[in-house]
Residue, then its C-alpha position, 0 to 999 in steps of 0.5 A: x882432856x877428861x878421860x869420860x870424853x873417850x866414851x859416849x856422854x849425853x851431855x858432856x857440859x853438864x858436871x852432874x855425872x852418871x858412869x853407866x856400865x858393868x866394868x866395876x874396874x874401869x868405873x872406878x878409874x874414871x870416877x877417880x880420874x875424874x873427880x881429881x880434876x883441876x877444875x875440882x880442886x877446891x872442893x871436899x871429896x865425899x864417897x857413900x857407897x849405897x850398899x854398904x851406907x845405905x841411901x839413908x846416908x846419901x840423902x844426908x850428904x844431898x841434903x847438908x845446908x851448904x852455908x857454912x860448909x865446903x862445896x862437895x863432889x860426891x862419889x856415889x858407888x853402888x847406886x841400887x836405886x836405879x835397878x830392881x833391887x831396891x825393896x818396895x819398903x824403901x819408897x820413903x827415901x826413893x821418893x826423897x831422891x826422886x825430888x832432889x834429883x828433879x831439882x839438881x840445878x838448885x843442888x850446890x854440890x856435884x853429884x857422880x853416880x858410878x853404876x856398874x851394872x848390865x842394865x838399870x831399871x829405866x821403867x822407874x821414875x827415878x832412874x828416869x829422872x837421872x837420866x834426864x838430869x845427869x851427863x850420862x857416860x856408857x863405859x860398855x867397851x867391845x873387845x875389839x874396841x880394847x886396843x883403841x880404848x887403852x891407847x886413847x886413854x893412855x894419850x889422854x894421861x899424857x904417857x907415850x907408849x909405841x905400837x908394839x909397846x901397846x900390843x905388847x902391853x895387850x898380849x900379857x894382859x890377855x886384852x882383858x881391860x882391867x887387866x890392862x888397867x892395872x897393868x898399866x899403873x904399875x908402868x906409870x910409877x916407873x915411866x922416865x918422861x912419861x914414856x912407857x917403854x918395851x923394856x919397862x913392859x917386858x920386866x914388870x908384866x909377867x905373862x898371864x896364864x893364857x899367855x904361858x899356855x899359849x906359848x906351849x901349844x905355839x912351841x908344840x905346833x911347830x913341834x919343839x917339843x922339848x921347849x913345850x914340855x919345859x914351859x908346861x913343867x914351869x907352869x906347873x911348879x907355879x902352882x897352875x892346876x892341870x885342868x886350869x891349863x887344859x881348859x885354856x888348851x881346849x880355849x886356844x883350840x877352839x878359837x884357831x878351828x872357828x877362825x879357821x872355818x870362817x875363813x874357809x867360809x869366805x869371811x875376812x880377818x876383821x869379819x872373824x874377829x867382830x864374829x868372834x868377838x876377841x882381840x885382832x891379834x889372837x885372830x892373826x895369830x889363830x889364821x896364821x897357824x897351819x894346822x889342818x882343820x881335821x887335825x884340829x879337831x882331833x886335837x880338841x876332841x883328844x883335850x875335851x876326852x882328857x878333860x872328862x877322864x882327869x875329872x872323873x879321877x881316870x887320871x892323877x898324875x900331870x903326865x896326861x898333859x905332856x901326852x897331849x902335848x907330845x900328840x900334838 
């Protein structure tokens, strides 16, 4: 099972590939995932990178008489032609690539162009062009679509990983996919039969920053505040900056007081997280914390104060901190 079959593709049957989307991590991975398909074994692996080479060099590779050398699967990354950053002096060799991607079938060699970009420019007449000629496979992933996603793609590389695994792999990676994905590499070297276990997770991914911050404030909620103030003073002799640990102080906040609104609002768990846009599990956790929304709202005011006053030099010392958690 390819790995581009987990996302939308215009024409699945055709070799000739567009990766289309804005995660530069993930179309990486695809491309290489892809690329080292069985079925292209035989074929010499060439990479231009458009930027850096210039479209001068891809054209040479295009356009290599294929009679006495190997078929290519070239991986094209940075392909700047397909947007508006393409200088008008350049029209010469845009006009080249214009003519042999109109006639792609008569080209031996496989072409897979990886855009990570927002949008290309589908007003031109050569990106008009690739997206007629070229399978095109949008890599755009929803944060609520992350969880599907990673296990979808981790079943199609034959590993096992169990629900809680999953979600546990999510929670460290602060359900930010590319932080998955490397995350997720570094429990394939180490899988016995393929299967990625709880253990393996818990000892070779650290919680993030977000996830260390969260348990802080978790710990001060529930008022062990002791354990509070010794996870806040680990995080910071890691070296974590004090305004980096309160702006994800005021992040945790502000999620937990706007899910709780909507729901005061009538909205259901999965409306909030689809309003909010974040992972079902932060949303669960935001609803099951039993704060009052006033109290809430004091906090976050006190966090966003805090904030002003550290940067406007009021503070100096990592005191402010513990008085905020102390308060909460």
């Amino acid at each position: 099972m390819t790995l581009l079959s987990l996302f939308k593709n215009s024409n699945s049957s055709n070799p000739q590939t567009l990766i289309l989307g804005e995660d530069s991590f993930l179309n990486d991975y695809l491309a290489r995932s892809y690329t080292r398909e069985e079925r292209f074994n035989d074929l010499e692996r060439v990479n231009v990178d458009c930027e850096s080479e210039g479209i001068d060099e891809l054209i040479a590779d295009l356009t290599e008489s294929s009679l006495f050398s190997q078929q290519k699967i070239i991986t094209v990354k940075n392909p700047f032609f397909l947007t508006t950053k393409a200088p008008k002096k350049m029209q010469k060799q845009m006009d080249q690539l214009q003519e042999i991607f109109a006639n792609l079938q008569q080209l031996d060699d496989l072409v897979v162009l990886v855009a990570s970009y927002d949008k290309v420019d589908r007003r031109k007449k050569l990106t008009k062009t690739v997206l007629q000629q070229f399978n095109v496979v949008e890599t755009k992933v929803k944060t609520y679509e992350v969880a599907p996603v990673t296990k979808n793609l981790i079943a199609a590389e034959g590993y096992q990983i169990s629900r809680t695994g999953l979600q546990l792999l999510l929670q460290r990676s602060d359900q930010v996919l590319d932080t998955i994905l490397g995350n997720y590499n570094k429990l394939k070297m180490i899988a016995v039969d393929g299967k990625i276990t709880e253990q393996e997770i818990v000892q070779n991914v650290d919680l993030s920053l977000a996830q260390n911050v969260f348990a802080i404030l978790e710990s001060a909620l529930k008022h062990n505040y002791q354990e509070a103030i010794n996870r806040l003073d680990n995080q910071l002799r890691e070296g974590s900056n004090p305004i980096q640990l309160l702006a994800v102080f005021e992040n945790q906040l502000e999620l937990i007081l706007a899910a709780k609104i909507l729901q005061k609002r009538g909205r259901s768990e999965s409306q909030i997280v689809k309003a909010l846009g974040v992972h079902p599990y932060r949303v669960k956790l935001a609803l099951d914390n039993r704060l009052a929304l006033e109290k809430l709202m004091s906090l976050l005011e006190e966090a966003i104060k805090l904030d002003f006053n550290y940067k406007n030099g009021q503070y100096h010392e990592d005191n402010f901190l513990k008085l905020f958690i102390l308060n909460v």
